[in-house]
KOLLUMNU-353617 format. One record per atom (N, C-alpha, C, CB): residue number from 0; x negated, y, z negated; residue in one letter; chain. Coordinates in nm, 4 decimals, decimal comma. Glycine has a CB too. Layout:
REM residues N
[NUM [X Y Z] "A" "A"]
...
***
This chain:
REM residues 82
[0 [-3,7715 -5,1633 1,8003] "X" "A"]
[0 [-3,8675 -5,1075 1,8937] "X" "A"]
[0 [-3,7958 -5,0597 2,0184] "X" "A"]
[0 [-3,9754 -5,2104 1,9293] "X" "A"]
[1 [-3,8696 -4,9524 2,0950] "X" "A"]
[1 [-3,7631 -4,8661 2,2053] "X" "A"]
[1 [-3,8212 -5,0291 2,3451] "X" "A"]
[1 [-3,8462 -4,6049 2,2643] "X" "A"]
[2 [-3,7422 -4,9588 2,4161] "X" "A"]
[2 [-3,7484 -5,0889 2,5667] "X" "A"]
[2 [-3,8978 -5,0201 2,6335] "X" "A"]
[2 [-3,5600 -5,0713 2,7320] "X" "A"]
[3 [-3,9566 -5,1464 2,6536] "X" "A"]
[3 [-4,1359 -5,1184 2,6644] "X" "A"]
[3 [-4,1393 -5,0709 2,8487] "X" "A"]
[3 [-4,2629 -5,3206 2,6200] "X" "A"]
[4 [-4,2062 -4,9595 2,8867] "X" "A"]
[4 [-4,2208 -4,9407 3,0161] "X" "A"]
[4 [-4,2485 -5,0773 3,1057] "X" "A"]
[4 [-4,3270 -4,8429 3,0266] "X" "A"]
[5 [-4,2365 -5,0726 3,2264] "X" "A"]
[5 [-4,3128 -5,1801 3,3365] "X" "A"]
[5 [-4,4517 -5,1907 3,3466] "X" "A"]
[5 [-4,2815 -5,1508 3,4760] "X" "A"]
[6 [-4,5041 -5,0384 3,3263] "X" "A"]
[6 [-4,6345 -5,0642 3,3388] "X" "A"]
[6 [-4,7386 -5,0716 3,2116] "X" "A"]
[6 [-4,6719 -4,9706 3,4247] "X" "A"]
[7 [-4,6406 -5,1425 3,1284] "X" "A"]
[7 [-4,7197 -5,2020 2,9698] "X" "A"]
[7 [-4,7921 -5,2595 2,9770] "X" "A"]
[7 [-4,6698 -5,2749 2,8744] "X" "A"]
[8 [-4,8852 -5,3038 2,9035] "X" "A"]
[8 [-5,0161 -5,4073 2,8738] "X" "A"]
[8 [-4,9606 -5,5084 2,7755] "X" "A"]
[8 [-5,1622 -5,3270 2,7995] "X" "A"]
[9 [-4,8806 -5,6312 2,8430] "X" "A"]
[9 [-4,8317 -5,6664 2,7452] "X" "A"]
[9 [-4,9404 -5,7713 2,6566] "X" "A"]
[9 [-4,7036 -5,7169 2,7898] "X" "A"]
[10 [-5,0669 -5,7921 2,7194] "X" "A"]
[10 [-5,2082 -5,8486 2,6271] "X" "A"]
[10 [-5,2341 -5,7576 2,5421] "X" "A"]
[10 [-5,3515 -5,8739 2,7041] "X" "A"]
[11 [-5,2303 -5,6143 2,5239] "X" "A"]
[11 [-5,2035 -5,5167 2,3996] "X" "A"]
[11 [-5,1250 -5,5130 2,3337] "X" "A"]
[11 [-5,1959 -5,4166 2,4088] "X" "A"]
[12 [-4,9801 -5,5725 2,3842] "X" "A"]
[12 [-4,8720 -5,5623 2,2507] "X" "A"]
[12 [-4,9163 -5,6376 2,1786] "X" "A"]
[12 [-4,7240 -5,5957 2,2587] "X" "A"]
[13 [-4,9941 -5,7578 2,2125] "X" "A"]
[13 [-4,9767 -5,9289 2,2109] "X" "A"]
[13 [-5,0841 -5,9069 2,1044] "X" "A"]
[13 [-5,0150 -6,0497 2,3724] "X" "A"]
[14 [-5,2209 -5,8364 2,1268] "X" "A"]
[14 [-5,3554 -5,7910 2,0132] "X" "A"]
[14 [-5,2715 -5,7092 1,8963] "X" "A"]
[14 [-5,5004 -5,6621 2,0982] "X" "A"]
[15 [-5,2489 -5,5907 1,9539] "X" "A"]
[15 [-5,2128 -5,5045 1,8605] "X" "A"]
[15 [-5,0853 -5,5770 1,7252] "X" "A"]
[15 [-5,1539 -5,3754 1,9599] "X" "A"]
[16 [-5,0288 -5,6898 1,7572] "X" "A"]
[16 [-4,9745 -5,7896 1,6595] "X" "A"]
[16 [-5,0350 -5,8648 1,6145] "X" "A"]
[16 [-4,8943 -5,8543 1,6874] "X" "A"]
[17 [-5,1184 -5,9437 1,6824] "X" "A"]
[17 [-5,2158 -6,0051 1,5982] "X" "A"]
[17 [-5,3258 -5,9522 1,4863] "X" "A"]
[17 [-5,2777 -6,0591 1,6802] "X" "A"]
[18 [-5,3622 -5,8091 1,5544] "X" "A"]
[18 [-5,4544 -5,7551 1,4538] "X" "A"]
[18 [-5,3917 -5,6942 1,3384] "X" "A"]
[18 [-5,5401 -5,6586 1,5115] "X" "A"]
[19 [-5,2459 -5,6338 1,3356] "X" "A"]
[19 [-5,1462 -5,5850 1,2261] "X" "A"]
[19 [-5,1079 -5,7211 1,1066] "X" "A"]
[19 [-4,9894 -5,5286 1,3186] "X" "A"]
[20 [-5,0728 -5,8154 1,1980] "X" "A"]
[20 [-5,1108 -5,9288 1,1392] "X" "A"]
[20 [-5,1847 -5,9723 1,0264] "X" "A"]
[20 [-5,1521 -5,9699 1,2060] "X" "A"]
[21 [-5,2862 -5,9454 1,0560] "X" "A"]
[21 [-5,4226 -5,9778 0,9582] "X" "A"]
[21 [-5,4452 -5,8737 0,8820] "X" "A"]
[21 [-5,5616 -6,0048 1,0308] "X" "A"]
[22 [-5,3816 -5,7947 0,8647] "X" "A"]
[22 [-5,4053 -5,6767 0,7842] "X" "A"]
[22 [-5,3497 -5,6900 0,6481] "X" "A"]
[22 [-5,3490 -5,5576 0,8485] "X" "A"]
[23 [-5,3795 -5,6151 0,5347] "X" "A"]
[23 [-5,3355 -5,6579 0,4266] "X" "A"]
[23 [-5,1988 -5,5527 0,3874] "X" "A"]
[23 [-5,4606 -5,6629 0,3252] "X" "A"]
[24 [-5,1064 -5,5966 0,3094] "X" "A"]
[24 [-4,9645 -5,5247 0,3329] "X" "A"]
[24 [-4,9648 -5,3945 0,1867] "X" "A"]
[24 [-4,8047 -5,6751 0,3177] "X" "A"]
[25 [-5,1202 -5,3874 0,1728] "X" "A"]
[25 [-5,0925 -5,2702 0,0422] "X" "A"]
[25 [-5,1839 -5,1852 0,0256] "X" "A"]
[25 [-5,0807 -5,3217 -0,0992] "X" "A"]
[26 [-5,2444 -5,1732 0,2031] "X" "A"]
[26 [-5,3708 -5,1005 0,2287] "X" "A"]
[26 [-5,2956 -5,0431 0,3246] "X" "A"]
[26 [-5,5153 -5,1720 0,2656] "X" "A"]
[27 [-5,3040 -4,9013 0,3140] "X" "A"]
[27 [-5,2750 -4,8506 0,4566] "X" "A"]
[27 [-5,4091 -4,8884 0,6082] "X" "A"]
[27 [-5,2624 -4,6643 0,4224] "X" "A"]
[28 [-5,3389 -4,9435 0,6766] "X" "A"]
[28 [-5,4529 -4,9019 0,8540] "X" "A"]
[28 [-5,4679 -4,8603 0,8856] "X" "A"]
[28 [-5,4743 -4,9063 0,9617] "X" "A"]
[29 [-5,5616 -4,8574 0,9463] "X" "A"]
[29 [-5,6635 -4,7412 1,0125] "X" "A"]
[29 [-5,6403 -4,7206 1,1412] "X" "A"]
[29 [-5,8131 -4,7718 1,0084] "X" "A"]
[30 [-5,6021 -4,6037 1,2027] "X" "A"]
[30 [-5,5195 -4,6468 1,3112] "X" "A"]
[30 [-5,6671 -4,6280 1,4056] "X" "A"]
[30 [-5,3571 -4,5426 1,3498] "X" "A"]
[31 [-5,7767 -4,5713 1,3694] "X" "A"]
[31 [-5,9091 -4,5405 1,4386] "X" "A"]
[31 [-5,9742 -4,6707 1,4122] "X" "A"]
[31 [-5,9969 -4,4059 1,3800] "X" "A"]
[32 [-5,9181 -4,7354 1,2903] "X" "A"]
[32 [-5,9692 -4,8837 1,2980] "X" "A"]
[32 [-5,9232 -4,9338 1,3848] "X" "A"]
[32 [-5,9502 -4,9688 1,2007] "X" "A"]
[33 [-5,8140 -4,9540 1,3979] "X" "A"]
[33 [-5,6923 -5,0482 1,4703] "X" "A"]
[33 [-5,7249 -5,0219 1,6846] "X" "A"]
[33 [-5,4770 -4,9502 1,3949] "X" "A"]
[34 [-5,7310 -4,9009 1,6772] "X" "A"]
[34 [-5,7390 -4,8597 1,7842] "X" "A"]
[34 [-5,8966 -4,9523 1,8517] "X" "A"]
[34 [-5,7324 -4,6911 1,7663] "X" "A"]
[35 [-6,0040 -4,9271 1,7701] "X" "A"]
[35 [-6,1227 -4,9838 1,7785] "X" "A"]
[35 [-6,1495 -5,1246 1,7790] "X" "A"]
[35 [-6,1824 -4,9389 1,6945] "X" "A"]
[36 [-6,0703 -5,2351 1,7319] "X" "A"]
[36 [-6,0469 -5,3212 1,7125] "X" "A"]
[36 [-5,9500 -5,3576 1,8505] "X" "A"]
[36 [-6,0127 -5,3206 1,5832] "X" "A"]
[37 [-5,8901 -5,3366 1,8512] "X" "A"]
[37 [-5,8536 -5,3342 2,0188] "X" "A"]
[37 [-5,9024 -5,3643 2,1161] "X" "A"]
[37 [-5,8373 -5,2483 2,0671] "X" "A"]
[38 [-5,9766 -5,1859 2,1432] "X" "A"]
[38 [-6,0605 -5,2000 2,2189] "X" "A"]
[38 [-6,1738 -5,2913 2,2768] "X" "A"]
[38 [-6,0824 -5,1368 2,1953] "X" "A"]
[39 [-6,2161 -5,3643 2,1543] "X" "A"]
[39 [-6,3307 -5,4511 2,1074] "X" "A"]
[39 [-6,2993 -5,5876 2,2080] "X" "A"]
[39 [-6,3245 -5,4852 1,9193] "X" "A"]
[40 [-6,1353 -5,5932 2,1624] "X" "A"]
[40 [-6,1243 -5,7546 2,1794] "X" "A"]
[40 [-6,0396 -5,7259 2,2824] "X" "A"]
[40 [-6,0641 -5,8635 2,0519] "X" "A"]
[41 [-6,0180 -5,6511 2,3919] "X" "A"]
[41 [-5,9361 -5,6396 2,4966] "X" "A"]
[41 [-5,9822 -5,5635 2,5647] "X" "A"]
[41 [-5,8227 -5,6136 2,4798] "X" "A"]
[42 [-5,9825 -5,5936 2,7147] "X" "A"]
[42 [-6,0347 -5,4952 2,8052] "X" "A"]
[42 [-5,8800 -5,4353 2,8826] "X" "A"]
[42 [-6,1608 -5,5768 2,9216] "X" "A"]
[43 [-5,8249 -5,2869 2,8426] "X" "A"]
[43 [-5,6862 -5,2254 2,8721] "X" "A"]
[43 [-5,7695 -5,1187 2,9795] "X" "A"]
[43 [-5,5825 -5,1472 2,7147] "X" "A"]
[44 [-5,6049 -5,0587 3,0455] "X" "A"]
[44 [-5,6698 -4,9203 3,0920] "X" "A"]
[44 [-5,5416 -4,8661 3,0175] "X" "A"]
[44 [-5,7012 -4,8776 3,2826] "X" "A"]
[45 [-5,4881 -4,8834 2,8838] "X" "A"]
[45 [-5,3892 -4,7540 2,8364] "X" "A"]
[45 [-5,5145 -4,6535 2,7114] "X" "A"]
[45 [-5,1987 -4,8414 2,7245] "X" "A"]
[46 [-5,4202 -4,5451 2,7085] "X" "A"]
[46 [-5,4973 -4,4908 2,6944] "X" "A"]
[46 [-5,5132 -4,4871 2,5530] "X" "A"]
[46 [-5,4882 -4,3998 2,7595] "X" "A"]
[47 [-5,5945 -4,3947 2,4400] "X" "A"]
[47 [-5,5906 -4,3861 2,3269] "X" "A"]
[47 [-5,4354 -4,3530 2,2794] "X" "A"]
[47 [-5,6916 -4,2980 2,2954] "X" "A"]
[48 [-5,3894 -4,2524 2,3437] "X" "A"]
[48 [-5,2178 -4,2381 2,2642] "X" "A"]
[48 [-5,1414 -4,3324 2,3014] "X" "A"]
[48 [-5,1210 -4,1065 2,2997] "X" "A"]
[49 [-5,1616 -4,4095 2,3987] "X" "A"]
[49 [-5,0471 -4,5392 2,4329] "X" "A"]
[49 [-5,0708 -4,5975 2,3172] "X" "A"]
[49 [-5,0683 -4,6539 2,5718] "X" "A"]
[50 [-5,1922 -4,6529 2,3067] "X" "A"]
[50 [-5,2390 -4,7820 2,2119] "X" "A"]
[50 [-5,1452 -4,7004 2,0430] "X" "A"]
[50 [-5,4885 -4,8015 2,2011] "X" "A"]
[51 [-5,1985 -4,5947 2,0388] "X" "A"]
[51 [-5,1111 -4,5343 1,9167] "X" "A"]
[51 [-4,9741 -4,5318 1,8895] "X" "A"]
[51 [-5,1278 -4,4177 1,9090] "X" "A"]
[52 [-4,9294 -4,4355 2,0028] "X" "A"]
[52 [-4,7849 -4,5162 1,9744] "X" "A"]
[52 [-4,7117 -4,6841 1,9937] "X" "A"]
[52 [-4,7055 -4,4429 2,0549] "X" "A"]
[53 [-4,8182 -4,7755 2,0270] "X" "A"]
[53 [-4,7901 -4,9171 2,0329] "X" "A"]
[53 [-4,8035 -4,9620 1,8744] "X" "A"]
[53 [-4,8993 -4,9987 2,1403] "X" "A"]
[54 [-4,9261 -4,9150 1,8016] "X" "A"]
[54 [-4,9735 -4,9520 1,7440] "X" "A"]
[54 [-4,8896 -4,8961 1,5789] "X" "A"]
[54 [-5,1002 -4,9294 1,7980] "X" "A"]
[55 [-4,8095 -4,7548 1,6150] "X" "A"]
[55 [-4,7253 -4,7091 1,5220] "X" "A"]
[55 [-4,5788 -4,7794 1,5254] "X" "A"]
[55 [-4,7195 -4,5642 1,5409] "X" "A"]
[56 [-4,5630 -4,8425 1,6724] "X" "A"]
[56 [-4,4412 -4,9325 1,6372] "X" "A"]
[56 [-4,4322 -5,0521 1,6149] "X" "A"]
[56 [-4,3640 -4,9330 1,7096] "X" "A"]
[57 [-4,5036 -5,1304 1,6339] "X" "A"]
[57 [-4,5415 -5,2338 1,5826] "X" "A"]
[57 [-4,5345 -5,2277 1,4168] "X" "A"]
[57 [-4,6685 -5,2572 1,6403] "X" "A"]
[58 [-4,6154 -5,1467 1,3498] "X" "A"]
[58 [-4,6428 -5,1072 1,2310] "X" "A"]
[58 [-4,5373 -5,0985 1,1620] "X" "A"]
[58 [-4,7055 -5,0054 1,2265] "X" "A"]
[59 [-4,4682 -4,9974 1,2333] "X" "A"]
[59 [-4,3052 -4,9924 1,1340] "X" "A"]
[59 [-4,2340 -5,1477 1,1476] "X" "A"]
[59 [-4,1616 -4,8515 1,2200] "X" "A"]
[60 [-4,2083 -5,1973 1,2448] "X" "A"]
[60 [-4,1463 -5,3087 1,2617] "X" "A"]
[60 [-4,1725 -5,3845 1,1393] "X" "A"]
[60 [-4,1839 -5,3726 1,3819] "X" "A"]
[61 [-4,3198 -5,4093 1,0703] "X" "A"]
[61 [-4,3731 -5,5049 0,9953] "X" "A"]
[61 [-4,3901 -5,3937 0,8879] "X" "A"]
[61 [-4,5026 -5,5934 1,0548] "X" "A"]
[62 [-4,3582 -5,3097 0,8842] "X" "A"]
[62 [-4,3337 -5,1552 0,7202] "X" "A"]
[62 [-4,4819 -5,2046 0,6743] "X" "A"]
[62 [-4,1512 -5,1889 0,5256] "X" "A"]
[63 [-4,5406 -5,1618 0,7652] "X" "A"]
[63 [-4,7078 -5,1376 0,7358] "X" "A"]
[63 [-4,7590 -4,9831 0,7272] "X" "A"]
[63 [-4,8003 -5,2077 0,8670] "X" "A"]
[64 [-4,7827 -4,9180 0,6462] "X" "A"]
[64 [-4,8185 -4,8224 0,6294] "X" "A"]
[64 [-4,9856 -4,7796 0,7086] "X" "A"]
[64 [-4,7968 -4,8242 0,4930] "X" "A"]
[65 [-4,9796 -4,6502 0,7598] "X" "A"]
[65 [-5,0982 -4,6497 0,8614] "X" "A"]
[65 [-5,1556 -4,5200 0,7904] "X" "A"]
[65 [-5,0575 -4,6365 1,0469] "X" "A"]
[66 [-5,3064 -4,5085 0,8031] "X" "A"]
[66 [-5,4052 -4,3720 0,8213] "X" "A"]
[66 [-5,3929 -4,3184 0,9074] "X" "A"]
[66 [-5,5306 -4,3744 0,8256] "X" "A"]
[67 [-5,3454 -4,2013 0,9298] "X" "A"]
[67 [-5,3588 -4,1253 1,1201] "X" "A"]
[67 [-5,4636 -4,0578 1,0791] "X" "A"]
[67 [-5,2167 -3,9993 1,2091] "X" "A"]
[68 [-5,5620 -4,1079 1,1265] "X" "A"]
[68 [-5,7651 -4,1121 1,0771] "X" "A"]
[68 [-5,7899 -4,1010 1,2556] "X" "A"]
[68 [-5,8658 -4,3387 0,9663] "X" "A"]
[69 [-5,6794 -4,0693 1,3842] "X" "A"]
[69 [-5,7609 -4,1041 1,4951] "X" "A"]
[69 [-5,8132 -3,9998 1,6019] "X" "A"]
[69 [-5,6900 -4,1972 1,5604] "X" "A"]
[70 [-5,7901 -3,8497 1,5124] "X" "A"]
[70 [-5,7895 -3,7642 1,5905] "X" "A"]
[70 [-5,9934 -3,7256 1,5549] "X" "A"]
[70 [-5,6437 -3,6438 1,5522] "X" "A"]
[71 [-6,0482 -3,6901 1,6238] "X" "A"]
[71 [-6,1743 -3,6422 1,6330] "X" "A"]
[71 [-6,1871 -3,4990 1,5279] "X" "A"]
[71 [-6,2020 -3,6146 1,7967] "X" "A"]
[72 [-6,0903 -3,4198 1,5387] "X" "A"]
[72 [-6,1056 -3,2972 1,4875] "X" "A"]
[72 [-6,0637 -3,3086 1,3167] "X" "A"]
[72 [-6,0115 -3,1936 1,5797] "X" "A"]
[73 [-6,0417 -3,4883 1,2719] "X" "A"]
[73 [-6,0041 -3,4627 1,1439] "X" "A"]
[73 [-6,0910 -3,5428 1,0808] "X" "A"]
[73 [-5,8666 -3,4834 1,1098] "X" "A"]
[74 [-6,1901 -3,4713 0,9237] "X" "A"]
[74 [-6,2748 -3,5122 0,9039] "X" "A"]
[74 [-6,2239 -3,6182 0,8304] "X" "A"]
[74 [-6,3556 -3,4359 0,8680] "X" "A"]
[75 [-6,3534 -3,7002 0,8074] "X" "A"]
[75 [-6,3176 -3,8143 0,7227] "X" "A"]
[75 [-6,3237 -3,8313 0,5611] "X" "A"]
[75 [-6,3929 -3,9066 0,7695] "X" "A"]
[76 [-6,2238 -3,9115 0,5177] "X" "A"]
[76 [-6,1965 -3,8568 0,3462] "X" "A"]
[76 [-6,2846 -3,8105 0,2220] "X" "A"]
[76 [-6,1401 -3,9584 0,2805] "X" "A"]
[77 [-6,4396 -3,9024 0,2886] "X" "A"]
[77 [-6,5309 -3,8389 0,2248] "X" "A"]
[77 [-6,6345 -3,7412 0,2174] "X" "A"]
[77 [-6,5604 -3,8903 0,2062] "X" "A"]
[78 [-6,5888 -3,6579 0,3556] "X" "A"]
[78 [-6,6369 -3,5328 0,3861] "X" "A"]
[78 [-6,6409 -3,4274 0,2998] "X" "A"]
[78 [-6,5803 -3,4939 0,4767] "X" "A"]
[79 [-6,7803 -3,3625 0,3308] "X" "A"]
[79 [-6,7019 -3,1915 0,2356] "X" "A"]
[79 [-6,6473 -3,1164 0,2845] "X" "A"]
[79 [-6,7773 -3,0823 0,1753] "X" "A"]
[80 [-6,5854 -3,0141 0,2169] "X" "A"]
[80 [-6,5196 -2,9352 0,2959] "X" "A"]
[80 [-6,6306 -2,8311 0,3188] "X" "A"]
[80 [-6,3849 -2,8869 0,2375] "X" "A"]
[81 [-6,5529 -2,7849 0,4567] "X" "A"]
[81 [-6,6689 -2,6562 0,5168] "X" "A"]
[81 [-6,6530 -2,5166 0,4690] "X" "A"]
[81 [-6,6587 -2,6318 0,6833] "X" "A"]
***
């Protein structure tokens, strides 16, 4: 992992491991899950791309495979197409 800024949330590194944690190792994550799940159980002020790239390094560290499911403009898998 790269050297974490000063002005980190280190109660977000601290979630965002615990919740990778509990995840199962042959499902990819949801990073719109992950992100949400967060949010839920932590009150941060980083923003949605901090938490992402926290949440993508963490991930590799533990070779957890992720969904990048977190952008708004991308539909979801069981959408139709337009």
């Amino acid at each position: 992992m790269r050297s974490l800024p000063r002005n980190i949330d280190v109660d977000a590194v601290l979630e965002i491991g615990a919740y990778l944690d509990d995840q199962a190792h042959n499902v990819p994550v949801s990073m719109h899950r992950a992100i949400a799940a967060v949010r839920r159980r932590l009150k941060t002020d980083l923003s949605d791309h901090d938490l992402e790239e926290l949440i993508v390094e963490s991930a590799s560290t533990r070779r957890l495979s992720l969904l990048l499911d977190s952008r708004d403009d991308v539909p979801p898998p069981d959408a139709e197409p337009r």
